[in-house]
C-alpha positions in Angstrom: 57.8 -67.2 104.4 58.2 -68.1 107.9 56.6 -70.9 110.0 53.7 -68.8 111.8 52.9 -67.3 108.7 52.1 -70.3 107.3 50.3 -71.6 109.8 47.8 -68.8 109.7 47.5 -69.1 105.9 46.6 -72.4 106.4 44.1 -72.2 109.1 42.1 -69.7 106.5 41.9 -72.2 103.9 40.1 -74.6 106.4 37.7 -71.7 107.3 37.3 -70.3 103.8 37.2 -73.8 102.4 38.1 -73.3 99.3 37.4 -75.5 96.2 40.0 -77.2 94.3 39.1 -75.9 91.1 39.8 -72.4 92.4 43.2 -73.5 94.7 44.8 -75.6 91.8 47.6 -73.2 91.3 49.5 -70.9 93.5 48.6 -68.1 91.9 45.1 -68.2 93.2 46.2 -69.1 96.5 47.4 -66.2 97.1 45.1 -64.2 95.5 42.6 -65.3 97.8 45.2 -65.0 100.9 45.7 -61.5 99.8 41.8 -60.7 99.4 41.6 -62.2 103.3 44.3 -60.0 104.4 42.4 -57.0 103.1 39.0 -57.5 104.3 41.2 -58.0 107.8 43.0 -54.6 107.7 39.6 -52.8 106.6 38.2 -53.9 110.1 40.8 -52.9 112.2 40.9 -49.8 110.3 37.4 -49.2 111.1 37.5 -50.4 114.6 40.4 -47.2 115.1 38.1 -45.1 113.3 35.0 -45.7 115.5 37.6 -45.3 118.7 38.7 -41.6 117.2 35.0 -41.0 116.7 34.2 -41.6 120.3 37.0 -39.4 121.3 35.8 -36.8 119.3 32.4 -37.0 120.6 34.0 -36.6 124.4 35.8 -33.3 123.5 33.0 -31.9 121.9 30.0 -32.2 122.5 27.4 -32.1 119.6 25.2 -29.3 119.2 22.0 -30.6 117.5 18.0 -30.1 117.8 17.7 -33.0 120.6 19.1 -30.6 123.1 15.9 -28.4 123.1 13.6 -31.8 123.3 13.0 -32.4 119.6 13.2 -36.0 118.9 12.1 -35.9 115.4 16.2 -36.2 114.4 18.3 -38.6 115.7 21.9 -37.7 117.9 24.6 -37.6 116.7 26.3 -39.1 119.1 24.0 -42.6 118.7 25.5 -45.0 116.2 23.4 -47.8 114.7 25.3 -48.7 111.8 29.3 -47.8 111.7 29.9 -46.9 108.0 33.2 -45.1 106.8 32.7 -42.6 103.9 35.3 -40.6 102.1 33.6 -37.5 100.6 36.7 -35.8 99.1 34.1 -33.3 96.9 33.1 -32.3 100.5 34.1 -28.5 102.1 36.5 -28.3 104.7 34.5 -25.8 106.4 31.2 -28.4 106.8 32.8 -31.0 108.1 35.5 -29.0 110.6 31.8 -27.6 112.5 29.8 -30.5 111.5 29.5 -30.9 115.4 27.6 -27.8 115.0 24.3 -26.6 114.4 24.0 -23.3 113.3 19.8 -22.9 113.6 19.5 -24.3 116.8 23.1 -22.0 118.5 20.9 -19.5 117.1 17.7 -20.8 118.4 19.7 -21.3 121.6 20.6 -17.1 122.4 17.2 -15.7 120.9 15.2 -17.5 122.9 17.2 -17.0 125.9 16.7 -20.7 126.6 19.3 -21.2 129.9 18.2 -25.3 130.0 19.4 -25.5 126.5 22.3 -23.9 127.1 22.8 -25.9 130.5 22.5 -29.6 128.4 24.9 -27.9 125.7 27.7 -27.5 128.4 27.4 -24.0 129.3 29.6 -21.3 127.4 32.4 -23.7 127.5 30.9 -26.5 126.1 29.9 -24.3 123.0 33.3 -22.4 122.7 34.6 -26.2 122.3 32.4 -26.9 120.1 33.3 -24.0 117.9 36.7 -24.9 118.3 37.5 -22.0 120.4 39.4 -21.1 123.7 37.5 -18.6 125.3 41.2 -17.1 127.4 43.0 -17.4 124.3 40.4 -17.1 121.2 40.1 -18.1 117.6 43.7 -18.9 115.7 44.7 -15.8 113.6 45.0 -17.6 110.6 43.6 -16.9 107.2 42.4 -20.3 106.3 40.8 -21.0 110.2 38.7 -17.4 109.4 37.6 -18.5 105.7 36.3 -21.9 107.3 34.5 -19.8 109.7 32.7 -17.8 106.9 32.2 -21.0 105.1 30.4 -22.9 107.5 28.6 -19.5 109.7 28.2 -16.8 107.6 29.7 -13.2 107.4 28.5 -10.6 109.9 26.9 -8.2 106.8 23.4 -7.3 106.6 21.5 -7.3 103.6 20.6 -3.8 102.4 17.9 -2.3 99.3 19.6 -2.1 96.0 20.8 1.4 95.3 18.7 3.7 93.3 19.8 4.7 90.2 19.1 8.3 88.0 16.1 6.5 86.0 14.5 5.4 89.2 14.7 9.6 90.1 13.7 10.7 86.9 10.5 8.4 87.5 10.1 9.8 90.6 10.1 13.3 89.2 7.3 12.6 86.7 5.0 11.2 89.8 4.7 14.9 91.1 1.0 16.4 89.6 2.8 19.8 89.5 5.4 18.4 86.9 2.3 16.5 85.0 -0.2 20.0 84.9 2.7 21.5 83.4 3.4 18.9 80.6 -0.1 18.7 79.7 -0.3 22.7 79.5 3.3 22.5 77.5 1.2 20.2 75.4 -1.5 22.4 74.7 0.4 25.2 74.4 2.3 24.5 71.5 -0.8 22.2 69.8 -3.0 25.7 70.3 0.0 28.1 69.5 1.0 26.4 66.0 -2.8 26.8 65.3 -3.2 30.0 66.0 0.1 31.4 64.5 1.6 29.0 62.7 4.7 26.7 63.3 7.2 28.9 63.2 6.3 31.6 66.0 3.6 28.8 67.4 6.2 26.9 69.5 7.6 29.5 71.4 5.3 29.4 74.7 4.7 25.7 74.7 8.3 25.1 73.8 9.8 27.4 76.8 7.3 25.6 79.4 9.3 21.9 78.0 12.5 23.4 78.5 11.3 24.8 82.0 10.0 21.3 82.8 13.1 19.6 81.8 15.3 21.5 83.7 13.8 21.4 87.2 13.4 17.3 86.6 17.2 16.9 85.5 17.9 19.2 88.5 16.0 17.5 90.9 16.8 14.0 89.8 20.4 14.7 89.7 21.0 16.3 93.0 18.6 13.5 94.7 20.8 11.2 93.0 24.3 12.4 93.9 22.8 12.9 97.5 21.7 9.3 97.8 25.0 8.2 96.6 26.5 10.1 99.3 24.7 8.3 101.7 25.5 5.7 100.9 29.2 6.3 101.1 29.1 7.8 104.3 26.8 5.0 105.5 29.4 2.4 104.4 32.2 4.4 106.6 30.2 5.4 109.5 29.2 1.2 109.7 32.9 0.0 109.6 33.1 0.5 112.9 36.7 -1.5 114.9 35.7 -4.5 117.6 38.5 -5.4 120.1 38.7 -9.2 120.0 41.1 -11.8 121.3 43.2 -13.7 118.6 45.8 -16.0 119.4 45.9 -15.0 122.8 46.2 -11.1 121.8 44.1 -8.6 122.2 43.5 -6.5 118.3 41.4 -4.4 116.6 39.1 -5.9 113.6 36.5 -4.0 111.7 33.1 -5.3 112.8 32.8 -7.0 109.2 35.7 -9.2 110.3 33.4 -10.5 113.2 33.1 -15.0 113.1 31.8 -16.8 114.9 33.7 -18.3 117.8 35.5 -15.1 118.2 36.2 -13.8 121.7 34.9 -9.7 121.9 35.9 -7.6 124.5 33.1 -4.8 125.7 33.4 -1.9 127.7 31.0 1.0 128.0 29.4 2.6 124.8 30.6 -0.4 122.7 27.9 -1.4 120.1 27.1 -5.5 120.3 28.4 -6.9 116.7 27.0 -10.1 117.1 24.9 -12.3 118.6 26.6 -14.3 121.5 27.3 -15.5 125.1 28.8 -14.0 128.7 31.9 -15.2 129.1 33.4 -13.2 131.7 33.1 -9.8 132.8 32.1 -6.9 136.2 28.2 -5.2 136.0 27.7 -5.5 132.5 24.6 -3.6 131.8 23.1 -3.1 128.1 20.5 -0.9 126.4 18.3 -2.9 124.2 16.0 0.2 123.5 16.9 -0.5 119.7 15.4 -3.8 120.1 12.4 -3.7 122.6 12.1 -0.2 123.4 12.3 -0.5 126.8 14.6 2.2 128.0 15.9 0.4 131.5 19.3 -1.3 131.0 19.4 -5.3 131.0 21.9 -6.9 133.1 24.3 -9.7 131.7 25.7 -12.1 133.9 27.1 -15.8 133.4 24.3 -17.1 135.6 20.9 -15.9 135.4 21.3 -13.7 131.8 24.4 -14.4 129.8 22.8 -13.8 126.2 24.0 -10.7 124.2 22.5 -9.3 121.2 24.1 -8.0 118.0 22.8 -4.3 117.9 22.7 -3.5 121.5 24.9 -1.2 122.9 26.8 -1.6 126.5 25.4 0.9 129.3 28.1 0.2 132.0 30.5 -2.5 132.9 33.1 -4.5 131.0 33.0 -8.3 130.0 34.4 -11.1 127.5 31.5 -12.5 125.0 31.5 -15.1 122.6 30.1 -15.0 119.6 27.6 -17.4 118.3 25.9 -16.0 115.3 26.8 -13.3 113.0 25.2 -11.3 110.1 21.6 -12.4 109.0 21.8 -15.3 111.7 21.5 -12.5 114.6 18.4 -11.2 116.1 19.0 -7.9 114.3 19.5 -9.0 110.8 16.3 -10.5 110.8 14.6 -6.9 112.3 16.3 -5.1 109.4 15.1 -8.0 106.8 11.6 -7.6 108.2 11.6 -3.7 107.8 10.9 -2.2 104.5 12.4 0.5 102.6 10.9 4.1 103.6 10.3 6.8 101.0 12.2 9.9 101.3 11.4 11.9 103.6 10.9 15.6 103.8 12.0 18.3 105.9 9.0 20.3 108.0 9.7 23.6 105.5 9.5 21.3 102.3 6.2 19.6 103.6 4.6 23.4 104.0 5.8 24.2 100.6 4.7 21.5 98.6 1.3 21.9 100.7 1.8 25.6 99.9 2.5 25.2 96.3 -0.4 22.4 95.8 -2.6 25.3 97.3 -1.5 27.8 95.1 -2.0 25.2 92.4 -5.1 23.9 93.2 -6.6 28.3 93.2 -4.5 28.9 90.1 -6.6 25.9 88.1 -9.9 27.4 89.5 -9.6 30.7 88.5 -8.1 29.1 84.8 -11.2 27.1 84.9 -13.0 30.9 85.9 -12.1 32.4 83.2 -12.0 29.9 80.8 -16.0 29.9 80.9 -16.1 33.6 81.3 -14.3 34.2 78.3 -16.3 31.3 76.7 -19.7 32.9 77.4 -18.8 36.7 76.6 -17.8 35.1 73.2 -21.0 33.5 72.1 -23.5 35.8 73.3 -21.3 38.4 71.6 -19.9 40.6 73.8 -16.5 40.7 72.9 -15.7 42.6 69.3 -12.5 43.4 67.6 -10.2 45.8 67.0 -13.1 47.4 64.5 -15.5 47.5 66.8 -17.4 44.9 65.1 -18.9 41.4 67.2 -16.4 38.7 67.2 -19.1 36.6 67.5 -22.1 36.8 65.3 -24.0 33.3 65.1 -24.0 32.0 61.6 -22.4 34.7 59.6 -19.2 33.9 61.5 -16.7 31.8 59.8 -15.8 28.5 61.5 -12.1 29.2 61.3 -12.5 32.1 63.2 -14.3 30.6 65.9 -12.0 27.8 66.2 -9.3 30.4 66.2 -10.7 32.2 69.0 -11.5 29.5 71.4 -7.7 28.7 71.1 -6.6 31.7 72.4 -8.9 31.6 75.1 -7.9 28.4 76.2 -4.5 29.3 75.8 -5.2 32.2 78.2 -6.5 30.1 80.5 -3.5 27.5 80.2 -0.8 30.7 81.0 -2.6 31.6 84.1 -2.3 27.6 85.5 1.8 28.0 84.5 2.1 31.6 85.6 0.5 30.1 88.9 2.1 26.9 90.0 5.8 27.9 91.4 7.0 24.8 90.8 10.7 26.1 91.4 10.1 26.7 95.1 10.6 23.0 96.5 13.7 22.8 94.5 15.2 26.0 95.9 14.8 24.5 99.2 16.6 21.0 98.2 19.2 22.5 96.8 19.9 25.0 99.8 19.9 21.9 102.3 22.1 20.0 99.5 24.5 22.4 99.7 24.5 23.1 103.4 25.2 19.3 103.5 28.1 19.3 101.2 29.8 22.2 103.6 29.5 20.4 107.2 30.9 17.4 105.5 34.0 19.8 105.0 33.9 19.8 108.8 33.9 15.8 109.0 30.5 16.5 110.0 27.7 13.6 108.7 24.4 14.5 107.5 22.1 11.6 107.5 19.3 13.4 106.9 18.1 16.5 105.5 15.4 17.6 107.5 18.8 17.8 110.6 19.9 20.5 108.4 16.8 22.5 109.3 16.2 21.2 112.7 19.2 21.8 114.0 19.0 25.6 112.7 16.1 26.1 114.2 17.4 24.9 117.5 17.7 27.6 120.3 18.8 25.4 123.5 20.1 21.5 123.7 19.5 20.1 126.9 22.2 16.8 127.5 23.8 15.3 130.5 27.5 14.6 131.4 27.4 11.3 129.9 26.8 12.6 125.9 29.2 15.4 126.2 
């Protein structure tokens, strides 16, 4: 052990002062010489760390709630109490943007706010923040994307479950026409098996079941495979490609692919994928009519208006922007979580015939209802007789069973004129037709969001458009 060593061991012994009892030995000399050295390389350790920490602080700037006035959390950047803490159970992701608050970069583009965006550093100051160069972009690499994800979020939407052939079927049984004709299927086969027995009985009441069953397994079916078709073609017509700058290149990446700190390049009739900032650009002009409804373009510019919205779509211009919030973080996934699922909607020509057929309907059950009491009256006051010429009615000498046999077959009567009257084939015929006319124009990469385009667009004559949408 050299001289200077030794000197400084014994210099701690006169500041530690240790007792004799605990010095008697060598052993514990040492020991404690150790401990000293220890407690000694912990504080310069933690000196170095709270140097790297300021650093850090310097390069990038933290984004937090006290930039928009909000002193109810403290900086970031204002240390009261140095503490070093190893999390090792603690992401990657978290702590490689914990510089970074998602809710108030958010906050910071939907609200427009150009003093918040002035204290944060300006587009700059963010993209260093996100760990981004905004001439060269985000690294390409697989693990610099997932933390990305991790910390920010995909750029997907939520969307309704899809319906399934139960949910259909249900919806089948909600149409009165279906219900008349159950409960006249019903009665049918109840008055039928009365009248003649079960063996011929079933026959009427029976056929209407069958009828019944086969327009709902129709209908639900073809709604079914429709919506799933939808669907599909949704999914692909979505998945649209983004140009965005990755490692200094410029590349193509489906709009799903979209993080946050990405550098997008727009030009004209690009859709926005994300929420974000003006970077660069010449007369960048966008069309927020999905959003407002205001039909004059918004101009974007690095001054007075460099906030972009995810949904928009660009009117005229060019321009670099950087992205600051994707998916359900963006102005429009919150309008599509606020907006609820719409029924199905009908074309014009099925609206005027299920209002035709619930006309038709409607008469058909008044004139059942008609004759129903006609038939009812001519009975008992005995003006009906039988094939003898004798009254089929004749007050008390009339045998119960053949009264209750003859008010069955009136009411059956009166139950075949409400099925004979309701078409309740006709809708169907209709679905079906624009079903099928669908299936064709898809053979001609031709998507069909809707039915009622099918008719509409057959029953166009002229279509007005400009240079632009040709």
């Amino acid at each position: 052990m050299s001289a200077k060593l030794q000197a400084n061991l014994n210099c701690m012994d006169i500041v530690f002062d240790i007792p004799d009892d605990l010095v008697s030995s060598v052993r514990n000399k040492r020991r404690w010489h150790l401990a000293l050295a220890s407690v000694n390389s912990s504080r310069a350790l933690l000196s170095l760390f709270g140097q790297v920490i300021a650093k850090n602080e310097r390069k990038f700037s933290p984004i937090s709630s006290d930039m928009f006035g909000n002193s109810t959390s403290k900086n970031v950047s204002t240390f009261s109490e140095v503490e070093c803490v190893i999390d090792i159970d603690k992401p990657q992701a978290a702590s490689y943007f914990s510089n970074v608050d998602q809710l108030i970069l958010s906050r910071l583009v939907k609200e427009k706010s150009l003093d918040g965006l002035a204290k944060l550093g300006g587009v700059e100051g963010i993209a260093a923040s996100l760990r981004t160069d905004v001439q060269q972009g985000v690294n390409d690499d697989v693990e610099g994307t997932l933390r990305r994800k991790e910390a920010f979020g995909t750029n997907t939407y939520l969307k309704p479950p899809t319906k399934s052939l139960f949910h259909f079927v249900c919806e089948a049984f909600k149409d009165p026409t279906i219900l008349i004709l159950l409960v006249c299927a019903a009665l049918s086969i109840g008055f039928g098996v009365k009248e003649n027995g079960l063996n011929d009985g079933w026959y009427d009441g029976g056929s209407i079941f069958v009828a019944v069953f086969l327009v709902i397994s129709v209908s639900a079916i073809s709604n079914f495979r429709q919506n799933k078709q939808f669907d599909r073609l949704s999914r692909i017509s979505s998945n649209i490609l983004v140009e965005v700058v990755r490692n200094g290149r410029r590349q193509q990446i489906s709009i799903f692919e979209i993080v946050v700190g990405d550098v997008v390049c727009l030009k004209i009739g690009d859709q926005v994928p994300a929420d974000g900032l003006f970077i660069e650009g010449h007369s960048l002009q966008v069309d927020e009519s999905s959003m407002t409804g205001e039909s004059d373009h918004v101009e974007v510019s690095k001054d007075q208006h460099p906030f972009v919205f995810s949904g928009t779509k660009v009117a005229d211009g060019y321009a670099k922007m950087l992205v600051t919030s994707v998916g359900m973080s963006t102005t429009w996934g919150e309008m599509m979580s606020t907006i609820s699922c719409s029924p199905d909607e009908q074309t014009p020509l099925q609206a005027r015939l299920n209002k035709l057929t619930s006309s038709i309907g409607k008469v058909g059950l008044a004139v059942a209802f008609l004759v129903l009491v006609v038939l009812l009256v001519r009975y008992f006051t005995g003006n009906t007789r039988d094939g003898n010429g004798n009254k089929d009615f004749n007050g008390n000498k009339t045998r119960v069973d053949d009264v209750i046999n003859a008010v069955v077959g009136i009411i059956a009567a009166a139950v075949t004129i409400v099925v004979v009257a309701i078409p309740e084939g006709l809708p169907l015929a209709v679905t079906l037709t624009l079903a099928y006319s669908m299936k064709r124009m898809m053979a001609d990469q031709a998507m069909v969001r809707k039915l009622s385009a099918c008719e509409t667009m057959g029953s166009a004559t002229t279509i007005c458009t400009d240079k632009r949408a040709l």
